[in-house]
C-alpha positions as a printed NumPy array, in Angstrom:
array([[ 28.478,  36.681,  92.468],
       [ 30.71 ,  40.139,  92.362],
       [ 33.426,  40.243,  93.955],
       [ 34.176,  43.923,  95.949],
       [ 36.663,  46.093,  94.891],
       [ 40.387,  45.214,  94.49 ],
       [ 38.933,  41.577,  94.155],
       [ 36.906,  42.072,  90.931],
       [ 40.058,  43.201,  88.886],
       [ 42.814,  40.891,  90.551],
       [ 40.624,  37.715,  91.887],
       [ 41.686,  35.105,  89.437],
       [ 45.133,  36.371,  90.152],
       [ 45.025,  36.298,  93.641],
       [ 43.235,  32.54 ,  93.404],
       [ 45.558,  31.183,  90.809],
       [ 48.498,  32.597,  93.061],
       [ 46.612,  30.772,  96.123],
       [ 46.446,  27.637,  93.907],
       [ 49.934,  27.8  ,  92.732],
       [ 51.574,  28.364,  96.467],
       [ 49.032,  25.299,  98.06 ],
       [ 50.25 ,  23.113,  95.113],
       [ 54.048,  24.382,  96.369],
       [ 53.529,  23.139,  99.864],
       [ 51.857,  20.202,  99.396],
       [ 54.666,  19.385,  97.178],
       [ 57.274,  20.449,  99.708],
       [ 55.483,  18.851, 102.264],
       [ 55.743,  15.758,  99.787],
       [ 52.107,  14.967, 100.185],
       [ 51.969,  15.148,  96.64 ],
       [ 54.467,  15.152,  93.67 ],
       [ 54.358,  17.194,  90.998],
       [ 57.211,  16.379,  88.171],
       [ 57.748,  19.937,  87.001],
       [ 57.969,  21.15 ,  90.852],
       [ 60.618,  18.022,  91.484],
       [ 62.742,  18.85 ,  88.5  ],
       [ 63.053,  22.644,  89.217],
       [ 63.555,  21.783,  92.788],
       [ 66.44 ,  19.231,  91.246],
       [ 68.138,  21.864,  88.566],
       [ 67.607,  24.963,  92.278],
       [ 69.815,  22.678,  94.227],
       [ 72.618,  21.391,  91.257],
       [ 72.922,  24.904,  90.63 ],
       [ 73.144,  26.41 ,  94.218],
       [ 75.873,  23.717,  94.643],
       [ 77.84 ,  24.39 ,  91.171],
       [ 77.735,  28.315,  93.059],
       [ 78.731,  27.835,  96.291],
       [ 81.054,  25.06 ,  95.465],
       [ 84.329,  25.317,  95.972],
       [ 86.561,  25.245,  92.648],
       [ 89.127,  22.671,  93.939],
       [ 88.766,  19.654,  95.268],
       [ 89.311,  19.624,  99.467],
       [ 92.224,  17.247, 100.018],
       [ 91.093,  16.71 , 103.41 ],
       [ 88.735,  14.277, 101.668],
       [ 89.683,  10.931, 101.032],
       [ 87.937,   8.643,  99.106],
       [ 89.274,   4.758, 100.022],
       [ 88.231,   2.51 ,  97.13 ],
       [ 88.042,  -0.982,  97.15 ],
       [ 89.664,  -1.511,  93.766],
       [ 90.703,  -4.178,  91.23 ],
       [ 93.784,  -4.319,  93.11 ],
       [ 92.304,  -4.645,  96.262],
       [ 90.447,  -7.311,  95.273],
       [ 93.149,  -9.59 ,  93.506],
       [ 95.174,  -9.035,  96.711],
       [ 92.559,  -9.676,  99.508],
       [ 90.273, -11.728,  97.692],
       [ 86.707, -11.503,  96.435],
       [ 84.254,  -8.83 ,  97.675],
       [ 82.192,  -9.379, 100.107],
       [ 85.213,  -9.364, 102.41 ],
       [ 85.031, -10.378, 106.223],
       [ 83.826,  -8.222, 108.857],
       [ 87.169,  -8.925, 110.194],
       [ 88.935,  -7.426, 107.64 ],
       [ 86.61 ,  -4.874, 107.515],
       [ 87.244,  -4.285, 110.81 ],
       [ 91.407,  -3.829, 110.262],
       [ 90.324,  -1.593, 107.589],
       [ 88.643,   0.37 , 110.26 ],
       [ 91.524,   0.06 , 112.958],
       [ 94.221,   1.003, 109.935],
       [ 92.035,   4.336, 109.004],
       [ 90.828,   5.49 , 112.054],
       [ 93.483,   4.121, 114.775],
       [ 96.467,   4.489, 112.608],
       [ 95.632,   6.891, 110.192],
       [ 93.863,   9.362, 112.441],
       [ 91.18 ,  10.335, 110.115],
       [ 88.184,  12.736, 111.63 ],
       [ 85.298,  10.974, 110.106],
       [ 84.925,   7.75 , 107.888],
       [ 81.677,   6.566, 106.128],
       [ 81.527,   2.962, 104.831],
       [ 79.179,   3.039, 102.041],
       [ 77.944,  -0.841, 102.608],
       [ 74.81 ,  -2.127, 104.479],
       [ 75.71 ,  -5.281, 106.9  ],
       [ 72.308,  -6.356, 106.589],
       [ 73.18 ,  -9.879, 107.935],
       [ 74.855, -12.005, 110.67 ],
       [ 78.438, -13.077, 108.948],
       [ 78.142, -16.31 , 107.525],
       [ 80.663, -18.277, 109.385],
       [ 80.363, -22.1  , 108.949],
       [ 83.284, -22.597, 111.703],
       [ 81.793, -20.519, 114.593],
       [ 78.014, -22.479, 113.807],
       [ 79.739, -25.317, 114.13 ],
       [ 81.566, -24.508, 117.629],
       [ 78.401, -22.893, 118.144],
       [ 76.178, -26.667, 117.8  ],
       [ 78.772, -28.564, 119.512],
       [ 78.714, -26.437, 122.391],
       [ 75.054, -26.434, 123.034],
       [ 74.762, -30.297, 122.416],
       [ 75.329, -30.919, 125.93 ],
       [ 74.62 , -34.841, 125.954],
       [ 77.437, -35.245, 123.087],
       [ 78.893, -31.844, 123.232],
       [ 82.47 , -31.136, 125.019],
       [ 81.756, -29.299, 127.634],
       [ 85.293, -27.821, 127.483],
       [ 84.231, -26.458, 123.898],
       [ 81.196, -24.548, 125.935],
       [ 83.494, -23.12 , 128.366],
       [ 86.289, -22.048, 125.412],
       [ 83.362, -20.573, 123.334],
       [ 81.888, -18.756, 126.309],
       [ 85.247, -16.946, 126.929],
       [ 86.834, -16.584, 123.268],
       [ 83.529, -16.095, 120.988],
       [ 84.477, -12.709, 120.334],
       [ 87.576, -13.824, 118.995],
       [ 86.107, -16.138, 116.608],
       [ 82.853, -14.266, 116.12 ],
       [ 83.625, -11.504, 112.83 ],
       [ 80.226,  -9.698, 113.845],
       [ 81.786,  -9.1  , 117.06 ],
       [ 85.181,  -8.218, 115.883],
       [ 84.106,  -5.627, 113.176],
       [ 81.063,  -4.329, 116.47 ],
       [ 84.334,  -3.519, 118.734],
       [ 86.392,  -1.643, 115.957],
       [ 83.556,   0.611, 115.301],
       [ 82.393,   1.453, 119.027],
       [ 83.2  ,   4.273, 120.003],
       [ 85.076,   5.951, 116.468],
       [ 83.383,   8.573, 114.504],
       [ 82.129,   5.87 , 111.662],
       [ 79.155,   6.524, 110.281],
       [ 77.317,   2.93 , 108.453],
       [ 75.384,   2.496, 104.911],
       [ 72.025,   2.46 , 105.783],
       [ 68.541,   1.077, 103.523],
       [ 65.621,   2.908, 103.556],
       [ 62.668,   1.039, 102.001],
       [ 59.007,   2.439, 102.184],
       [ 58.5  ,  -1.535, 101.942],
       [ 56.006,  -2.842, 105.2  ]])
């Protein structure tokens, strides 16, 4: 088959182009990865940042690390979401910063042996105190470090770790 005109000289051009821009989109669309495409679209974006990057750092940044020294003075990491939260209440409360991230997923209830415990007792009704129901019922939140580290983040501009799996 001939192609007309134009199309005869510049055809496998134009379809190669064609080819070449579908591959493009379907990449971009990230219905299908190409490795070339993905590092060029990698070394694009390092170097549009390098450009429009400013040349000093902004100290309106902070960066709070939990350090060596954090960690021989407050103990072992995973700390409580009750220290967490006073870490919260210092920065945002005290400090009065703008934004804070906290780059850690809570991905689970607090172990708290104490509260279970309170927690049992109180639902035991047959052997259960039902003066440790009614205490529990008006002071879990006190006891409860979920809770505690919930209320210091309501309402502040915090903004969580989160994990995104493509796991089912």
């Amino acid at each position: 088959m001939k192609l007309p005109g134009p199309w005869a000289r510049r055809g496998g051009r134009v379809l190669a182009t064609l080819a070449m821009v579908v591959l493009a989109m379907l990449h971009a669309a990230g219905a299908w990865s190409l490795l070339p495409l993905a590092q060029l679209d990698r070394a694009i974006y390092d170097a549009r940042l390098r450009w429009t990057m400013p040349a000093t750092p902004d100290d309106r940044v902070v960066i709070v690390d939990i350090d060596e020294a954090s960690l021989a003075q407050f103990g072992q990491w995973p700390w409580s979401r009750e220290r967490l939260a006073q870490l919260v209440d210092e920065l945002v409360v005290r400090q009065s910063v703008a934004a804070l991230g906290i780059d850690a997923v809570f991905a689970e209830p607090e172990r708290n042996p104490g509260l279970r415990a309170l927690q049992e007792l109180a639902a035991d009704r047959q052997r259960g105190d039902p003066a440790v129901a009614d205490w529990l019922a008006r002071h879990q939140g006190a006891v409860d470090a979920d809770d505690t580290l919930a209320q210091a983040l309501r309402g502040k501009p915090v903004a969580l770790g989160y994990y995104l799996t493509s796991d089912r």
